[in-house]
LUMBA-306427 format. One line per 10 residues: their letters; for each residue x, y, z negated of C-alpha. Coordinates in Angstrom, 2 decimals. Layout:
// residues N
A> X:Y:Z  ... $
//
This chain:
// residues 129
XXXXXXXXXX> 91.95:177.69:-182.74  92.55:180.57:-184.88  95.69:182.87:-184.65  97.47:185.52:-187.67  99.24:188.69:-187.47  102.10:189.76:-189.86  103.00:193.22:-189.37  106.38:194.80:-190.40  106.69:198.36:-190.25  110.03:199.89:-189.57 $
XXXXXXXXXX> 111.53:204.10:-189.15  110.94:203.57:-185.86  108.39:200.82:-184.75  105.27:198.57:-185.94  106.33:195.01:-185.29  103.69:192.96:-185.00  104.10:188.80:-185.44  101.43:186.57:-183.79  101.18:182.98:-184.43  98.07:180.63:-183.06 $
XXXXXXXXXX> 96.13:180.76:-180.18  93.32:182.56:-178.52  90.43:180.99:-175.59  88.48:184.18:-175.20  88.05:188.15:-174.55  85.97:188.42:-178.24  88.67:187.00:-180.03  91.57:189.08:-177.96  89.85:192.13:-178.46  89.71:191.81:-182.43 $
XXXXXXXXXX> 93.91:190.95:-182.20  93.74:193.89:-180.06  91.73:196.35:-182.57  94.12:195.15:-185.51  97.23:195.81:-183.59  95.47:199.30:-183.01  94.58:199.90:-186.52  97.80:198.90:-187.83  99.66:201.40:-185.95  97.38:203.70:-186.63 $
XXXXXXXXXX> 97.82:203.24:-190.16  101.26:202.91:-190.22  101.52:206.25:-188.16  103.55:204.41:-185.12  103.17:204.80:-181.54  106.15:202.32:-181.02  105.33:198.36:-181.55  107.55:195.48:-180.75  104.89:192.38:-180.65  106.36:189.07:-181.40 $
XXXXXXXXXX> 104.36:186.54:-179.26  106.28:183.97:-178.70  104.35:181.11:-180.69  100.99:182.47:-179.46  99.22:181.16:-176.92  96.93:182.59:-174.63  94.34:180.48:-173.35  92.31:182.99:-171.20  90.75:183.23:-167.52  91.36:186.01:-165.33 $
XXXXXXXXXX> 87.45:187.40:-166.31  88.90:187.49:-170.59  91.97:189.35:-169.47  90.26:191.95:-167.49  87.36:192.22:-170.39  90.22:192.55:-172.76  91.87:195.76:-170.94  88.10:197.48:-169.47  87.38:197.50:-173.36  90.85:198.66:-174.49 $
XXXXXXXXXX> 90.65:201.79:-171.75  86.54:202.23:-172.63  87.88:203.01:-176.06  90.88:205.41:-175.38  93.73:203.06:-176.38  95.94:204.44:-173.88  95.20:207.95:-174.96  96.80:206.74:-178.47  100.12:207.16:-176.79  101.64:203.63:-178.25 $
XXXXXXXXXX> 104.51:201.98:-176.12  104.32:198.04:-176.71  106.96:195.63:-175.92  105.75:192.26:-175.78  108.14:188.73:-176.49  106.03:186.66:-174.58  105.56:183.02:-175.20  107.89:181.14:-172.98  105.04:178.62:-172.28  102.62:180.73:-171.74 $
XXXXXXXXXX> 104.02:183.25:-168.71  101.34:183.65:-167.09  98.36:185.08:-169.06  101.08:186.96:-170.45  102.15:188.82:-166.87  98.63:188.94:-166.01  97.90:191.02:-169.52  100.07:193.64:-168.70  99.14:193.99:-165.05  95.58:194.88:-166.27 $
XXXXXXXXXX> 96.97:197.23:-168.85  99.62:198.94:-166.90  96.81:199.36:-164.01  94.59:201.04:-166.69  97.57:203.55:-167.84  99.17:201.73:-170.84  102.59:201.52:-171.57  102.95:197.84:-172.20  106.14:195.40:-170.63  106.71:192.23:-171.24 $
XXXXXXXXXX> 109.88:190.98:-172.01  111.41:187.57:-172.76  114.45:188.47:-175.09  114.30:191.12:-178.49  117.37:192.98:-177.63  115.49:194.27:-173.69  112.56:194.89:-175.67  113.84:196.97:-178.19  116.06:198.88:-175.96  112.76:199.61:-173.38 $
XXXXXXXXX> 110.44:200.23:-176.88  113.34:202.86:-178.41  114.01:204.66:-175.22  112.40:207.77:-174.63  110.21:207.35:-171.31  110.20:209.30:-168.31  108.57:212.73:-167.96  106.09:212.64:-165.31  106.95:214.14:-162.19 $
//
């Protein structure tokens, strides 16, 4: 099955709308590289991701294919903060996304309603310490 992206941008974020579903890394990594290019484009390093009618239909092996190529190609040197609706059916794949991104250095959360996400997205993060 095939999936679509409608992206909004706002002052202060990229918000990204996915509908569909995806079965494999190939296809998660081109959602990935147009999430990526439209925030490049759009010159925001903030993006709330609306995936709550997308599924994720992925193994443990797509997820972590899906993050080694997203840190072999910089992406968390882009400095974007994502907040992510996740699908309510879907939970899993979802949690298991951003464990392999957080572990790789992104700032990506999951949340499951739009007013957490947006506060987490709009806040300005920690300094290191």
């Amino acid at each position: 099955m095939a999936y679509s992206q409608i992206f909004t941008s706002t002052d202060k974020y990229l918000l990204c709308i996915t509908d569909g579903e995806v079965s494999d890394a190939e296809t998660f990594i081109e959602w990935g590289l147009k999430l990526v290019s439209r925030a490049r484009e759009a010159r925001r390093t903030r993006v709330l991701v609306d995936n709550r009618t997308f599924s994720l239909n992925l193994s443990s092996l797509d997820i972590i294919t899906f993050a080694n190529f997203l840190e072999d190609k910089g992406a968390s040197k882009l400095g974007l903060r994502m907040a992510v609706l996740s699908n309510p059916h879907n939970p899993e794949n979802s949690r298991m996304v951003e464990t392999a991104l957080v572990n790789r250095s992104a700032s990506y959360k999951s949340f499951r309603n739009q007013v957490e996400a947006k506060e987490w997205l709009l806040r300005e993060p920690l300094a290191p310490e």
